[in-house]
C-alpha positions in Angstrom: 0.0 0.0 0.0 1.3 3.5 -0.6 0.6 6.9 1.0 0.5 10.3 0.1 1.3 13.3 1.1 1.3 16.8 0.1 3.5 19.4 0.4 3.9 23.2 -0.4 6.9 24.2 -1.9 8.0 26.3 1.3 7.8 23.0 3.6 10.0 21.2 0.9 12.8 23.5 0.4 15.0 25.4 2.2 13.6 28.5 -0.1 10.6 29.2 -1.9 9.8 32.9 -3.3 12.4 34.8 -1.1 11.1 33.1 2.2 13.0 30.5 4.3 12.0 27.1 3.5 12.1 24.0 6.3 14.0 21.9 3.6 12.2 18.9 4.8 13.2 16.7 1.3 16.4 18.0 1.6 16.9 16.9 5.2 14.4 13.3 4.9 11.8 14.9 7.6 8.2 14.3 8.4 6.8 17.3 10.8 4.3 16.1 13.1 1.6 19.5 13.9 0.2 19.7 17.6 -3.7 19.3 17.4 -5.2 22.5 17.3 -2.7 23.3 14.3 -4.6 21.0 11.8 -7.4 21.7 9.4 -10.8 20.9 11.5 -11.4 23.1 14.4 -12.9 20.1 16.3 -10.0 18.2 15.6 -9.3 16.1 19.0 -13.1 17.3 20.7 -14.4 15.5 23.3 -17.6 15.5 25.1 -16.1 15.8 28.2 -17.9 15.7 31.6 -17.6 16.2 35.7 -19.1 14.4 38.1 -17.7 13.5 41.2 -18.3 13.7 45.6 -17.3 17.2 47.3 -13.7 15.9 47.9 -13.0 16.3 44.3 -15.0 18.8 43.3 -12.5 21.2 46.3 -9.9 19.6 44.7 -11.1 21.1 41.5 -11.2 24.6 42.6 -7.7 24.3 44.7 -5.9 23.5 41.5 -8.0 26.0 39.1 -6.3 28.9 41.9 -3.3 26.9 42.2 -3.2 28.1 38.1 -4.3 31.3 38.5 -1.7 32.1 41.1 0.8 30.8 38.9 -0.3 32.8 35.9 -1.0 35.8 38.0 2.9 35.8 39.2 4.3 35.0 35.8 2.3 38.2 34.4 3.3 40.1 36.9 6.8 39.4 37.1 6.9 39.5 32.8 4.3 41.4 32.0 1.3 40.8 30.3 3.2 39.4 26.9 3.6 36.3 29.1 0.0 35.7 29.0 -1.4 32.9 26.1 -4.4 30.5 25.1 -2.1 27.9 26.6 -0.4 27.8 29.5 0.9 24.9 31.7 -2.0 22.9 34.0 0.4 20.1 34.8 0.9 22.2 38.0 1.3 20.6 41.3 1.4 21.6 45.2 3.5 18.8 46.2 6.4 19.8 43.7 5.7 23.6 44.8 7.8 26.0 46.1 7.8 25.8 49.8 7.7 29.3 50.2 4.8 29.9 47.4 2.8 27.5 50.2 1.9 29.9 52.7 0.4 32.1 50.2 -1.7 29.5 48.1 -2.7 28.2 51.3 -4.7 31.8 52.3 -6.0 32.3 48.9 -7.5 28.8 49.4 -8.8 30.0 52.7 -10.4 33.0 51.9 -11.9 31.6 48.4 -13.5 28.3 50.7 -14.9 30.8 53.1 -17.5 32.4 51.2 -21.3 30.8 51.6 -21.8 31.0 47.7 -18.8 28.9 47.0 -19.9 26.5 49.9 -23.2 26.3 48.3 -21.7 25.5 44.9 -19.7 22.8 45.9 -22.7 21.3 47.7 -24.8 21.5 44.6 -22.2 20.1 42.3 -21.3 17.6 44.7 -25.2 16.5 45.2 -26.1 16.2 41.6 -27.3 13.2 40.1 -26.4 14.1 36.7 -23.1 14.8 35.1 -21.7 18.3 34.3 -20.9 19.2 31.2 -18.7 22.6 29.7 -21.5 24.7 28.7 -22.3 24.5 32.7 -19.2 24.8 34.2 -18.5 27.2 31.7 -20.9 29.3 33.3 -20.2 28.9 36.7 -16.4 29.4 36.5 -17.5 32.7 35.0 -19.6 33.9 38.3 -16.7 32.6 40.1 -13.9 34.6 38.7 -14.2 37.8 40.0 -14.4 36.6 43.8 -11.4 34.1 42.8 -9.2 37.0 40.8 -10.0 39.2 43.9 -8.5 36.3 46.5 -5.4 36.1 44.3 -5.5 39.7 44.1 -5.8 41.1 47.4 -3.4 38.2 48.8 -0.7 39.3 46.4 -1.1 42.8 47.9 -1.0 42.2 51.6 1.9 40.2 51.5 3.5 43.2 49.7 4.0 41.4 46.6 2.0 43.3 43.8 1.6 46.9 44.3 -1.9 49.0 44.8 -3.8 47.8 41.9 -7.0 50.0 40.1 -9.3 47.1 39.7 -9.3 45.8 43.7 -11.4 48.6 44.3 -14.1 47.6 42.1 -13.8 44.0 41.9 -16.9 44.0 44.6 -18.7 45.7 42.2 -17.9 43.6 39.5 -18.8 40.1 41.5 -22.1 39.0 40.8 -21.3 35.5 42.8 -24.6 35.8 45.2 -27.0 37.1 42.2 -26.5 34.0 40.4 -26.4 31.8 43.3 -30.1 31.2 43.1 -29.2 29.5 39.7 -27.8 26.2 41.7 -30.5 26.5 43.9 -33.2 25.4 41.4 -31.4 23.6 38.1 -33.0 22.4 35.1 -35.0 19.6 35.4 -33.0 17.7 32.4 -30.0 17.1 30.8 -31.3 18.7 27.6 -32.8 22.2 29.4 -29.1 22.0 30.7 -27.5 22.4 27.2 -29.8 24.9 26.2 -30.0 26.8 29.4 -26.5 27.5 30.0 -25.5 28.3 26.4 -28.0 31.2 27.0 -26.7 32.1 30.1 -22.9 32.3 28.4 -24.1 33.8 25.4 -26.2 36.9 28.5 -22.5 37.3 30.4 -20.8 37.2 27.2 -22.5 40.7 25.7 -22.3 41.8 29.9 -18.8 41.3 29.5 -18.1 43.6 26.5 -19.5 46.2 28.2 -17.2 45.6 31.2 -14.2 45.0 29.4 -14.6 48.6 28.1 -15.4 50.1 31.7 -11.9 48.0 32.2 -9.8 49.9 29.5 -11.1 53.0 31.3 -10.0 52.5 34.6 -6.5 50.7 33.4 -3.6 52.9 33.8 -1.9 51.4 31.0 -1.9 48.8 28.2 0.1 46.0 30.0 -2.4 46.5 32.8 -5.3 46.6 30.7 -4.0 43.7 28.7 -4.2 41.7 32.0 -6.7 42.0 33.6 -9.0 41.2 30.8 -7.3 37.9 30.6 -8.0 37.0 34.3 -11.7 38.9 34.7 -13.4 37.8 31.6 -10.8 35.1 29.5 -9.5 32.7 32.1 -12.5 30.3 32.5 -12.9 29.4 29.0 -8.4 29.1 28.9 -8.1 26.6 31.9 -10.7 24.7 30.2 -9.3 24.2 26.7 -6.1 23.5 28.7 -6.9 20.7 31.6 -7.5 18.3 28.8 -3.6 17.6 29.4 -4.1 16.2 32.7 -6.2 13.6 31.3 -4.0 13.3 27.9 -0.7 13.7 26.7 -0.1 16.0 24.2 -0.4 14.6 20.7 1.0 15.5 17.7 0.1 14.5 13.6 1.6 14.2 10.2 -1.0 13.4 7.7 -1.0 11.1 4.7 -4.1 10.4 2.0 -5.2 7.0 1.0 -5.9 8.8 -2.9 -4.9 12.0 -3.9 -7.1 12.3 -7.1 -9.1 15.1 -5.5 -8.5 18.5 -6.8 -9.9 20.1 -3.7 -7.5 18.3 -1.4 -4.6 19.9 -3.8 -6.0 22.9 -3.4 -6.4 23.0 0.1 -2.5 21.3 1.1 -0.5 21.7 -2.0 -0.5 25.6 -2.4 -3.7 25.7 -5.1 -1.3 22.9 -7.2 1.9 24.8 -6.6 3.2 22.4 -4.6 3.9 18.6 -4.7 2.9 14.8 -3.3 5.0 12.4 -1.8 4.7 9.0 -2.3 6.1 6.8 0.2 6.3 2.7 0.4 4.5 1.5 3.4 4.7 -2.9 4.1 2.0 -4.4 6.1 2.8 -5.1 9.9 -0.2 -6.7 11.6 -2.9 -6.1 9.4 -1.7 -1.9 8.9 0.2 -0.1 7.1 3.6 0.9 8.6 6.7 2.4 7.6 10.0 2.7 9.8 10.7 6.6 11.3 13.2 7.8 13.4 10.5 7.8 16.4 11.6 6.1 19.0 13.7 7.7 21.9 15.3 5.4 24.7 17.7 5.7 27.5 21.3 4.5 26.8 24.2 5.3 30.0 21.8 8.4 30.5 21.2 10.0 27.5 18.4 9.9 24.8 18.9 8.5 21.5 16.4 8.1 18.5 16.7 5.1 16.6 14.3 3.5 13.6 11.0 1.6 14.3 8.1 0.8 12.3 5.3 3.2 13.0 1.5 2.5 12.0 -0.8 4.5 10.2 -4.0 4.9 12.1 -6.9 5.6 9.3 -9.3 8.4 10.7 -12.5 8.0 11.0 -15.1 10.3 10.2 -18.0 11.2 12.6 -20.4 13.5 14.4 -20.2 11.8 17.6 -17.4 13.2 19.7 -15.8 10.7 22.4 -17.3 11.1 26.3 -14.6 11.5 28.7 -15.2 11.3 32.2 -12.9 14.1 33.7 -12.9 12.5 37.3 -12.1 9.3 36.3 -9.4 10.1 33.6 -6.8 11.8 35.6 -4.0 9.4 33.9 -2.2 11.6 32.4 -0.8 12.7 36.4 2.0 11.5 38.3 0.8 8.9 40.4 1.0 10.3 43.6 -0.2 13.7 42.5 -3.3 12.0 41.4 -3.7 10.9 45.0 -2.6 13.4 47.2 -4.1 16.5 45.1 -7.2 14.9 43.4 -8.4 11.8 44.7 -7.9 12.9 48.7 -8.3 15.6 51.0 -6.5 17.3 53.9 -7.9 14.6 56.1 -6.6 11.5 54.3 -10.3 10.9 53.0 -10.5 9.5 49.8 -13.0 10.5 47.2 -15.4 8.2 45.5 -13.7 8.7 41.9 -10.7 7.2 43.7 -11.3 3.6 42.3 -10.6 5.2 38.7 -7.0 4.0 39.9 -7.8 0.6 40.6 -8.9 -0.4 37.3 -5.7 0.8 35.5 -4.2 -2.5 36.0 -7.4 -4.6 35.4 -7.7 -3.4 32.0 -8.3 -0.1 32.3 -4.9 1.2 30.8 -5.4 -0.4 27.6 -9.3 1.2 26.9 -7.2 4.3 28.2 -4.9 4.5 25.0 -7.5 2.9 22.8 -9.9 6.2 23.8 -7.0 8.1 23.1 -6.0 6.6 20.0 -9.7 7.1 18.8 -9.8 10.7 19.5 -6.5 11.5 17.6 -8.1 9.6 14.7 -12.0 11.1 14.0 -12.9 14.2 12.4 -16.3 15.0 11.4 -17.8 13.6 8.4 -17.6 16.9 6.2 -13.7 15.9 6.0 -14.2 12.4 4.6 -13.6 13.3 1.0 -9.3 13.6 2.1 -9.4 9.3 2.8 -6.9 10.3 5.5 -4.5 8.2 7.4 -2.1 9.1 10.2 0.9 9.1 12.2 0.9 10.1 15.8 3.2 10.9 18.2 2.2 10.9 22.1 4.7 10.2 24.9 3.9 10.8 28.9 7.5 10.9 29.2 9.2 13.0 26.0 8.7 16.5 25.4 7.8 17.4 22.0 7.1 21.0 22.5 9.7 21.9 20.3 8.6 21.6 16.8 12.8 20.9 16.2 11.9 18.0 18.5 8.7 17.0 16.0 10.7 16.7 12.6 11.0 13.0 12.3 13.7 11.5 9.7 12.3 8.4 7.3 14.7 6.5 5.1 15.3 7.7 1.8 14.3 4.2 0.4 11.1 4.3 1.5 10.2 7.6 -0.7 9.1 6.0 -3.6 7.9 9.3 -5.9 6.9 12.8 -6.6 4.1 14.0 -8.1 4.9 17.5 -9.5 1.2 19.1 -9.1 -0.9 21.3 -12.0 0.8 25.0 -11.2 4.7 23.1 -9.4 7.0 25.9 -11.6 9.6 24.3 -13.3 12.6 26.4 -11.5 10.8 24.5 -8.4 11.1 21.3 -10.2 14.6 21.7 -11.2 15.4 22.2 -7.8 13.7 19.0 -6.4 14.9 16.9 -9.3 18.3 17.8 -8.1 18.0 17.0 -4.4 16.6 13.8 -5.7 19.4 13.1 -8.0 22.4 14.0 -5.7 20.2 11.4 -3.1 20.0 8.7 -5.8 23.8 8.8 -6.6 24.4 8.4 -2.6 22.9 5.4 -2.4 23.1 4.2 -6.0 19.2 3.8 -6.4 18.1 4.0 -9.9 13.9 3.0 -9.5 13.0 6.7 -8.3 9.7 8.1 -10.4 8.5 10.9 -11.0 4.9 12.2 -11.9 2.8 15.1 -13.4 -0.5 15.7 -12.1 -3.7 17.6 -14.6 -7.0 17.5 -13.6 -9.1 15.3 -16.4 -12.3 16.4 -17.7 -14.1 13.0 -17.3 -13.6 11.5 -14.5 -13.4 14.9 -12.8 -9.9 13.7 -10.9 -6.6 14.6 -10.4 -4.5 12.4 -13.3 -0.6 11.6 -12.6 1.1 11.4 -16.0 4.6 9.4 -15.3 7.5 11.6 -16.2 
């Protein structure tokens, strides 16, 4: 079986119309793209839920201020450039600072003291039915102000953020109490739920346009302003996109085609034509197609070392049905003894009832754990189906791929098997690939290398590759 993949010109070379290329045919490299850098905007969605006893649910809000102290203290001491869509949620208290503990430790305090936060946790923790993100969307909102405040006015009695213009106001701003009558008398169905708080976000959203411009008023200056927009109105909706990492590793992509006869896929990852397709060998290793990359990474007197295995191409599958997740129960993605300590366990050495997600890790729970993972890196919805995709993933617990240096994977030379030149490739473009291809053949005296034209025929309405 082969695959294909398509390239623009500027991935392929090291220059391409004045601009830096990444050189990858030069250099033999496959770049694997974090998630939320691919095509479909639900690419790795999940219908993910909470549900879980009070211990938990504490243990919740302890590390969503954990984060917000941290991201609080990095602005502060950086500025407000500091401040992201992502930002680290892998945070722990046990591998904290022991200095930073005195302080979290009265933020907590203060924030568990109120009667409205009291009264959430009791209505979260009595519910019957799970909690999905349109609702705790909408709480974390109404809980923001109150929780900014505690980090806030903590910061500035320990003398370590000066007088800030917002800590006047922040009462003013905090609508906690109002909306507190909210938990008192929920929806009576899961349904109502959905549609009831996606109103509610949509009300605060337009309130919060109008407080974000009160905000830019009373700011003193950009950096200030800058900030505390991100932790009044953004944060919720940020820690949420980004606790999805406690329950999975990061994962990262490089995408191949079954077919590339469809002009629209061309269009779409080829430049409009301009660019090319790879065609690489694959053999078949336990009923899928594999081919050997420089993936791997293990520990030799120390150090790391990469060396070649066979990887598998998962084929995606295409569907409107994103995969449940239970939040409380898929905390995997933790150190051990964080997981225990910080999440399943209070204070008291009480244990909370989602504990026993633990105990089934070794009674087959691990393996339906990476096969729900492996089947979220591998569905897109179905308006994507025409690109007959297949895929190879990288995901480690234990390597760091942040680096996208870290993400350009080598393959063997022997293994690329053609090039289709597409419709619009300019000939100076295909001179220069035909070159790196030649000087590569004469290395390792192959002579079997093809190469292909691609025009779009009028009756079968396809892409046609016209060998060269």
């Amino acid at each position: 079986m082969r695959m294909y993949r398509l390239r623009s010109l500027r991935a392929l070379l090291n220059e391409f119309n004045g601009e830096e290329g990444f050189n990858e045919l030069e250099n033999q490299e496959i770049y694997f793209a974090p998630y939320d850098e691919l095509n479909d905007p639900l690419e790795g969605a999940t219908e993910m839920f909470w549900h879980g006893d009070r211990i938990i649910w504490e243990n919740f809000f302890r590390h969503y201020l954990l984060c917000l102290n941290y991201q609080f203290t990095m602005a502060t001491l950086i500025g407000a450039d500091f401040l992201s869509e992502k930002f680290p949620t892998m945070l722990s208290e046990t591998f904290t600072h022991e200095g930073i503990i005195p302080l979290l430790q009265k933020i907590k305090e203060r924030f568990f003291a109120r009667e409205a936060v009291q009264g959430l946790l009791h209505y979260f923790s009595s519910r019957t039915t799970p909690i999905r993100e349109q609702e705790l969307a909408f709480y974390l909102k109404q809980v923001q102000c109150f929780a900014f405040s505690c980090v806030l006015s903590v910061h500035h009695e320990e003398g370590l953020y000066e007088h800030n213009p917002f800590l006047p106001i922040l009462d003013k701003w905090d609508r906690l109490d109002e909306y507190a009558s909210i938990w008192d008398s929920p929806p009576k169905n899961d349904n109502e739920y959905e549609i009831a708080y996606r109103y509610f976000n949509q009300e605060i959203e337009q309130q919060n346009i109008m407080l974000r411009a009160a905000a830019a008023e009373v700011a003193n200056d950009n950096d200030n302003r800058a900030s505390t927009a991100y932790f009044l109105f953004d944060y919720p909706g940020i820690y949420l996109r980004n606790i999805n990492e406690l329950v999975y590793p990061k994962w990262y992509a490089a995408c191949f085609m079954g077919a590339c006869t469809n002009a629209t896929v061309w269009s779409h990852y080829a430049d409009s034509h301009k660019g090319v397709c790879l065609i690489f060998r694959t053999t078949d290793k336990n009923g899928k197609a594999s081919m050997p990359i420089e993936s791997a990474i293990v520990i030799k007197a120390g150090n790391l070392q990469r060396k070649f295995v066979d990887m598998a191409f998962e084929k995606v599958e295409y569907s409107n049905n994103p995969r449940e997740v239970d939040f409380f129960r898929s905390l995997f993605n933790l150190i051990v003894v964080v997981a225990k300590n910080e999440w399943y366990s209070n204070d008291a050495g009480e244990k909370s009832i989602c504990s026993d997600a633990l105990d089934t890790l070794d009674a087959g729970g691990r393996e339906e754990y990476w096969e729900q993972l492996r089947r979220i890196q591998t569905t897109k919805i179905p308006d994507w189906a025409y690109e007959t995709e297949h895929r190879l993933v990288l995901a480690s617990p234990m390597i760091d791929y942040t680096e996208a240096s870290s993400r350009k994977i080598k393959y063997n030379f022997s293994d690329l098997e053609g090039v289709i030149f597409g419709a619009r490739t300019p000939i100076d473009a295909q001179i220069k690939i035909r070159r790196i291809i030649a000087e590569k053949c004469r290395q390792t005296k192959r002579s079997d290398f093809k190469f292909y034209q691609a025009r779009f025929d009028n009756s079968t309405h396809e892409m046609l590759f016209e060998k060269l």
